[in-house]
C-alpha positions as CSV (number, residue, x, y, z in Angstrom):
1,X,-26.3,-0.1,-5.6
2,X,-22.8,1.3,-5.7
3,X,-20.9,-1.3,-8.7
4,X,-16.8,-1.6,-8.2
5,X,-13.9,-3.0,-10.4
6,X,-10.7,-3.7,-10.3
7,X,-7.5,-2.7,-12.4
8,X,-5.0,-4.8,-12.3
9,X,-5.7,-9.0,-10.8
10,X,-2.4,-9.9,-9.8
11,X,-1.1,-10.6,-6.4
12,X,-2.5,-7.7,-4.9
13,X,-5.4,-7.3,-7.2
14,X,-6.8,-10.4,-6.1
15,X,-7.0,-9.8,-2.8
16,X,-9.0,-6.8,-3.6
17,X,-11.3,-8.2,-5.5
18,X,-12.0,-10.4,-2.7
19,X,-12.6,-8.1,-0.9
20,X,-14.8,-6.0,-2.4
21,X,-16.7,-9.5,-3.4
22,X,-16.6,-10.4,0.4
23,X,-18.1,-6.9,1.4
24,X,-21.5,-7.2,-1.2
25,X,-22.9,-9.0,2.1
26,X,-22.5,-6.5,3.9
27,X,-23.1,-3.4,2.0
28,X,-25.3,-2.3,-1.4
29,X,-22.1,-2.3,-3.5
30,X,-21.5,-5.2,-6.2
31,X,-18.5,-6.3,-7.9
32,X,-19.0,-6.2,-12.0
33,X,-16.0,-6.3,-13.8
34,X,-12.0,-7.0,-13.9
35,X,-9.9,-5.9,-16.4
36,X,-6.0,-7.0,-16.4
37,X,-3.7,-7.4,-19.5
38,X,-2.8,-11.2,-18.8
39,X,-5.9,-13.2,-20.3
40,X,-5.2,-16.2,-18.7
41,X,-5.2,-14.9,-14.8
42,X,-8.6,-12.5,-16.3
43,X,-10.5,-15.5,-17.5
44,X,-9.8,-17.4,-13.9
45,X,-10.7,-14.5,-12.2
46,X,-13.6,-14.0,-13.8
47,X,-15.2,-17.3,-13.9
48,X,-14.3,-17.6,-10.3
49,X,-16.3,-15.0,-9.4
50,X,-18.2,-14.7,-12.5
51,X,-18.1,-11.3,-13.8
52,X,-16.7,-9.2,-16.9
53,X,-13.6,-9.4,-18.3
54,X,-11.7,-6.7,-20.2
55,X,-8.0,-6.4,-20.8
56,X,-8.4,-2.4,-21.7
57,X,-9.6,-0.2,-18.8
58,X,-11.1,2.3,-21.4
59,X,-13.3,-0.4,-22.8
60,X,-14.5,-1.4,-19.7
61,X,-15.5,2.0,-18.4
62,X,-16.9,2.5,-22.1
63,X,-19.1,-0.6,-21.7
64,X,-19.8,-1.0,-17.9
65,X,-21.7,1.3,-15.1
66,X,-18.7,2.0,-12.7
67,X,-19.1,4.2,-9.9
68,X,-15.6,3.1,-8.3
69,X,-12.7,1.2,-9.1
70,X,-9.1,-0.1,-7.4
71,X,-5.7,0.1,-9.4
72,X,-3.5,-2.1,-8.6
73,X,-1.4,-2.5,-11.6
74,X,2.2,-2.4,-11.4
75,X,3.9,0.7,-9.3
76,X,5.0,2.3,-12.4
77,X,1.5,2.2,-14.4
78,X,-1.2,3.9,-11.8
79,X,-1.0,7.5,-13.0
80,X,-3.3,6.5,-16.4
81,X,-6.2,4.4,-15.2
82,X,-6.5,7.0,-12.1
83,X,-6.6,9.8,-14.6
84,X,-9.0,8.2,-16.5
85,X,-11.1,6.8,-13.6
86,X,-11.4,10.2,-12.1
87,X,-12.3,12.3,-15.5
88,X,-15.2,10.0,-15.9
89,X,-16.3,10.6,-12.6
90,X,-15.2,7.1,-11.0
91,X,-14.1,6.8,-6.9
92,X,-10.9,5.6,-7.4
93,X,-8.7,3.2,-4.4
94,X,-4.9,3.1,-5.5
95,X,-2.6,0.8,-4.2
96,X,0.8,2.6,-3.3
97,X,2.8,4.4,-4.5
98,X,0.3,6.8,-5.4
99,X,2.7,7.5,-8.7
100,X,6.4,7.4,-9.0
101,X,6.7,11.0,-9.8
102,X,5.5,13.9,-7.6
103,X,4.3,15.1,-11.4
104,X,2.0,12.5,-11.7
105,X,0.5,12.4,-8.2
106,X,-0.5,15.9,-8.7
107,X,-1.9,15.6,-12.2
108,X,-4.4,12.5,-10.3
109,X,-4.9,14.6,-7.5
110,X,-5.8,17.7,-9.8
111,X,-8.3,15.1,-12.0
112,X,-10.1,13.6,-8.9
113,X,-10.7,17.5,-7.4
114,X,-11.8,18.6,-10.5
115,X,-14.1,15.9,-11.1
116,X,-15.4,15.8,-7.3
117,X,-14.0,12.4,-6.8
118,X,-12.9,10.3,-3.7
119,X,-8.8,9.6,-4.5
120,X,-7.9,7.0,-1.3
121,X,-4.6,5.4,-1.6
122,X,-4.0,2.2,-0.1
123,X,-1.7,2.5,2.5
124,X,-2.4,-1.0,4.6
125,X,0.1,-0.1,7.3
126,X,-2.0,2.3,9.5
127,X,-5.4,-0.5,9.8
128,X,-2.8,-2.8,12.0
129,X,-4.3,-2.2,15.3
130,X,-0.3,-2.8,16.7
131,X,0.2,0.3,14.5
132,X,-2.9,2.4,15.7
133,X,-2.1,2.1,19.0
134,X,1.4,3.1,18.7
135,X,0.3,5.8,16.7
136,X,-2.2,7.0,19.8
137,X,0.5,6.6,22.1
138,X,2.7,8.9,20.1
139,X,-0.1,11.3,19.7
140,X,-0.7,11.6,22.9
141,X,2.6,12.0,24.5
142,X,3.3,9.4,26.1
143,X,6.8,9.2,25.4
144,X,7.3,12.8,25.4
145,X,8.9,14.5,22.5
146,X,10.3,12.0,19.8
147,X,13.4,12.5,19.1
148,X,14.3,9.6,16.1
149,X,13.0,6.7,15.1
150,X,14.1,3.5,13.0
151,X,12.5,1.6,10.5
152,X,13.0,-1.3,8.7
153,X,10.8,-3.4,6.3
154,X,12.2,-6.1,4.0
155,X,10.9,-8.9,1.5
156,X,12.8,-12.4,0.1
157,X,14.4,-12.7,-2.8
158,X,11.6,-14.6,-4.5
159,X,9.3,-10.8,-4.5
160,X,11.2,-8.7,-7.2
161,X,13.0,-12.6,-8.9
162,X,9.8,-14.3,-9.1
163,X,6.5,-12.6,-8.1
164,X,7.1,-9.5,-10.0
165,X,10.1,-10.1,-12.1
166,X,8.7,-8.4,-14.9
167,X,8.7,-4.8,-13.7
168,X,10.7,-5.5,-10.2
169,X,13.5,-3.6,-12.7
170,X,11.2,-0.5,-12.8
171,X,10.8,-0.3,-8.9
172,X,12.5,-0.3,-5.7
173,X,12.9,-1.7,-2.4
174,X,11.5,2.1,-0.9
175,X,9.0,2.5,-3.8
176,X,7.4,-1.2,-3.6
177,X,8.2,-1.8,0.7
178,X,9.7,1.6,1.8
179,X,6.7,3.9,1.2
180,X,4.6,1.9,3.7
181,X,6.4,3.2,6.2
182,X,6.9,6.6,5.2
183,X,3.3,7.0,5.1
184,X,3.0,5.2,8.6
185,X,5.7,7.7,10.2
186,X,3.9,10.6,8.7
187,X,0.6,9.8,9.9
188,X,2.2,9.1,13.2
189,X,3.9,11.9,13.7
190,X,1.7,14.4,11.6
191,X,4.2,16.1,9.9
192,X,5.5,16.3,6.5
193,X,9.4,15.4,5.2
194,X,11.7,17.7,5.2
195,X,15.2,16.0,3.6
196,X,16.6,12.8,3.0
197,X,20.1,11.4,3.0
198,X,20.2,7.6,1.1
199,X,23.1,5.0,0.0
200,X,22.0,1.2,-1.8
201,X,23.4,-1.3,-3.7
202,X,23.0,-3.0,-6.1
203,X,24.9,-6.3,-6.3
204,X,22.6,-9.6,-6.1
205,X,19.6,-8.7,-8.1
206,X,21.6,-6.9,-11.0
207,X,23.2,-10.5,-10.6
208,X,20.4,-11.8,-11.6
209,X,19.5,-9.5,-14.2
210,X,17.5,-7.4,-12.8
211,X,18.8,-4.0,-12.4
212,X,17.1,-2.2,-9.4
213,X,18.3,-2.1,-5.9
214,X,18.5,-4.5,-3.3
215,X,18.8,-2.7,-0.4
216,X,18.6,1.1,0.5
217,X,18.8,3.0,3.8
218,X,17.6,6.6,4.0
219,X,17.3,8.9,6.6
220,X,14.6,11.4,6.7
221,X,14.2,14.4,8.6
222,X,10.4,15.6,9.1
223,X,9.6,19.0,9.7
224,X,9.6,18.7,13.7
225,X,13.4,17.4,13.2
226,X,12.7,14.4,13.8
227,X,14.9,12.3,12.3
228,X,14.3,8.4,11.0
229,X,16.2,5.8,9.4
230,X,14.2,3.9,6.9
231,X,16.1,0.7,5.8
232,X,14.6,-1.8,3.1
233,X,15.2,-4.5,1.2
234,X,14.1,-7.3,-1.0
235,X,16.6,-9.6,-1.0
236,X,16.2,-11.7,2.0
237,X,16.8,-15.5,1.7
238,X,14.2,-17.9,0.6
239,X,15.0,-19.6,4.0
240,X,14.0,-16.8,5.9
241,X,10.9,-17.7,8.1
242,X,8.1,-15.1,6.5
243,X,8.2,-13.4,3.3
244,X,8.1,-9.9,5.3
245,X,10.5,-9.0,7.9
246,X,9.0,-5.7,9.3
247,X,9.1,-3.4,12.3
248,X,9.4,0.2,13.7
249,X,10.7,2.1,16.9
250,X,10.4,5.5,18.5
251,X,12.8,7.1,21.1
252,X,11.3,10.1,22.8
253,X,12.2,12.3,25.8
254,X,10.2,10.3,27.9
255,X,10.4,6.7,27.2
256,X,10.6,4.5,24.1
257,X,7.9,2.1,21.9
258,X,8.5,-0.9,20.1
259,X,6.1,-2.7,17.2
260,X,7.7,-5.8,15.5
261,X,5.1,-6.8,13.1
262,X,6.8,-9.8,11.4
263,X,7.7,-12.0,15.0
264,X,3.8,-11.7,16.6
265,X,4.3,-14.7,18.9
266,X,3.4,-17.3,16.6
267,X,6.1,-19.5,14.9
268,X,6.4,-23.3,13.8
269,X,7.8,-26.1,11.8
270,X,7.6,-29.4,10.5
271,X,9.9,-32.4,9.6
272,X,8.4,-31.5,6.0
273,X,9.0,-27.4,6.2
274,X,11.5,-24.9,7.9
275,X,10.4,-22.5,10.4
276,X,7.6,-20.4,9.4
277,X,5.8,-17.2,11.0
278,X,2.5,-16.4,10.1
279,X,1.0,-12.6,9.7
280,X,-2.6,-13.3,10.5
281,X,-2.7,-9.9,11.8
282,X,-2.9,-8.9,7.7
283,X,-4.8,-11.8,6.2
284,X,-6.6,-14.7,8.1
285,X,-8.6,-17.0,6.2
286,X,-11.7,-18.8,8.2
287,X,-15.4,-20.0,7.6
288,X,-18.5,-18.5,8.3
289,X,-21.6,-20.2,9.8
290,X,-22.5,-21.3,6.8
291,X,-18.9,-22.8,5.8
292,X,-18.2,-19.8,3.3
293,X,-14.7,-19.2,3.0
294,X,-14.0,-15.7,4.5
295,X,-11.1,-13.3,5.2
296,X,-10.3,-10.5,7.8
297,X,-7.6,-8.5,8.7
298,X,-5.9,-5.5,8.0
299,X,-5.4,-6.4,4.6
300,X,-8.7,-6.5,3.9
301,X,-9.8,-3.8,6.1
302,X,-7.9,-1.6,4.4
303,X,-10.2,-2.1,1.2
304,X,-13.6,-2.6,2.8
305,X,-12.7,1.5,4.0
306,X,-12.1,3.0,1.0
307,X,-15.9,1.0,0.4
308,X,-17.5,2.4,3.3
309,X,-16.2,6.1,2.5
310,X,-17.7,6.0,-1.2
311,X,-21.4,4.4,0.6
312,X,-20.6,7.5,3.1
313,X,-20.1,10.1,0.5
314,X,-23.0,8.8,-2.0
315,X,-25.5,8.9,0.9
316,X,-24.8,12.4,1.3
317,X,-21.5,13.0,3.5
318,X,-19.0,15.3,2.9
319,X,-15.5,15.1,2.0
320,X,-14.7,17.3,4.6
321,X,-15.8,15.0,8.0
322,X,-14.2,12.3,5.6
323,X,-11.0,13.7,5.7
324,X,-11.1,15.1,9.5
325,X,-12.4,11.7,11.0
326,X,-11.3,8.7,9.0
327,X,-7.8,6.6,8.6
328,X,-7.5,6.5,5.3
329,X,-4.8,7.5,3.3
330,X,-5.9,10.2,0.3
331,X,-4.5,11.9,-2.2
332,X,-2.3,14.3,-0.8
333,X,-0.9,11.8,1.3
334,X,0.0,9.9,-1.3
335,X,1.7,13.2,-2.5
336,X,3.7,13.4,0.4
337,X,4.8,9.7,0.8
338,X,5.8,10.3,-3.1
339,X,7.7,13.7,-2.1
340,X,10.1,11.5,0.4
341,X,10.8,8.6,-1.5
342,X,11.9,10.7,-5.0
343,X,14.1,12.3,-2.7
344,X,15.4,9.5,-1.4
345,X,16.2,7.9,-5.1
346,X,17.4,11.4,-5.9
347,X,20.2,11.0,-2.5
348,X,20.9,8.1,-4.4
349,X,21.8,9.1,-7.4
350,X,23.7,12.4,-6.4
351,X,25.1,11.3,-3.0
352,X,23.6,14.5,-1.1
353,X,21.2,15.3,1.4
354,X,18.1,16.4,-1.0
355,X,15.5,18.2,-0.4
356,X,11.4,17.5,0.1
């Protein structure tokens, strides 16, 4: 029996820790502790699902058997509980970005290698099946060579105002939207960044007191020279239709792909609500036979992986076919998403095309 917790039981936290509840059915694994520094959300969580409660990480791997745990605190705070995690021997799932230096990526990446550790970071963009295929499609040359690409991913205002308004000031549209894609494009294309070019303003959020960026645009060469505008944003308005507005495009030599991931075909609206699209593609809630709430999607899929390579690796697989077979996102990818998008803040703040 492989036993899992959860840094961090926020927006995002949550969903992982239904997930990794939803996934003791199917696997020997068991969810025993939370630890997050807001009592009130801890103590729901944990008598929801009834298990321990800490608001120190240290305490909780002090006092609990862990063999893995998800971090999903804020984007600025994942370098310490991964460094921790991984000197004590822990599996550690990290939601992105990795870390908001390339420093700190590569001071977790150094802890989990030296302490023979699986480091998976998640990026929940390549389990879209929309996104696979594209990806295969690319792979396989189907379009030829690519030439550029365009990206563009962007959130309402309520994200960085409401949801996370009390460290949206320490993050960005690229670090809390933009690396998604940048991880995407680089799995797609299997090559690394090589520059980036970026302008952003900030006018409506710094409005609002908040002083980060609402919108930036980058363009990134890869190593191929291919070359792909990234543009993102958080400031959409609250009547926009979904909370993510998100899509990318490929132009090659021979022919051109597609993938709009917010507009799937399914839209409506009510006398008593505006329009509305759904992403049931990343989270859909139904009931099993026996009228347990469950969920699927990429969203969760993304999580039950990073569970299936730990049962892998503990039942005597190796890191190697891990790393040559799977999906997932690891460490040195998160490296390399984390590469791109310093450069891009560091475009920003000198106005010149920077260097990976």
């Amino acid at each position: 029996m492989l036993n899992l917790a959860v840094i961090g039981a926020g927006r995002y936290g949550t969903n992982i820790i239904r997930a990794f509840k939803q996934v003791e059915s199917e696997l020997e694994v068991k969810l025993v502790s939370i630890c997050d520094i807001n009592e009130k959300v801890l103590k729901s969580q944990c008598e929801k699902y009834n298990v321990q409660g800490y608001v120190d990480y240290r305490e909780m791997f002090e006092r609990e058997k862990i063999d893995a745990v998800a971090v999903a605190t804020p984007d600025p705070f994942h370098k310490d509980p991964c460094i921790c995690a991984a000197n004590l021997g822990k599996h550690i799932l990290v939601e992105k970005p990795m870390d908001i230096t390339v420093e700190g990526c590569l001071e977790i990446i150094e802890a989990s290698k030296k302490n023979n550790v699986l480091l998976q970071v998640d990026f929940h963009k390549r389990y879209d099946p929309y996104h696979q295929q594209l990806c295969r499609d690319v792979r396989d040359g189907k379009f030829g060579e690519i030439e550029y690409g365009y990206v563009h991913m962007e959130d309402r205002i309520e994200v960085p105002s409401e949801w996370f308004r009390d460290w949206s000031y320490l993050s960005s549209p690229v670090w809390f939207l933009g690396v998604h894609f940048i991880d995407l494009v680089r799995w797609c294309i299997r090559k690394n960044g090589r520059c980036a070019y970026a302008t952003g303003n900030k006018i409506k959020l710094k409005g609002m007191g908040i002083d980060t960026y609402d919108s930036i645009s980058a363009k990134v060469v890869f190593d191929n020279g291919v070359s792909v505008s990234f543009d993102s944003c958080w400031i959409l308005p609250r009547s926009f239709e979904a909370i993510v507005n998100q899509s990318i495009r490929f132009v090659g030599t021979e022919g051109i792909i597609e993938c709009d991931t917010q507009d799937r075909g399914t839209r409506l609206c009510s006398n008593k609500n505006s329009m509305e699209t759904y992403n049931l593609g990343f989270i859909l809630e139904s009931k099993d036979r026996a009228g347990n709430t469950v969920y699927k999607g990429y969203g969760i899929e993304s999580i039950n992986d990073f569970v299936y390579n730990i049962t892998y690796l503990e039942n005597g697989g190796s890191f190697e076919n891990l790393k040559k077979y799977a999906i997932s996102a690891f460490g040195e990818d998160g490296l390399e998403s984390t590469k791109i998008a310093v450069a891009i803040h560091k475009s920003l703040e000198t106005g010149q095309i920077v260097y990976v």
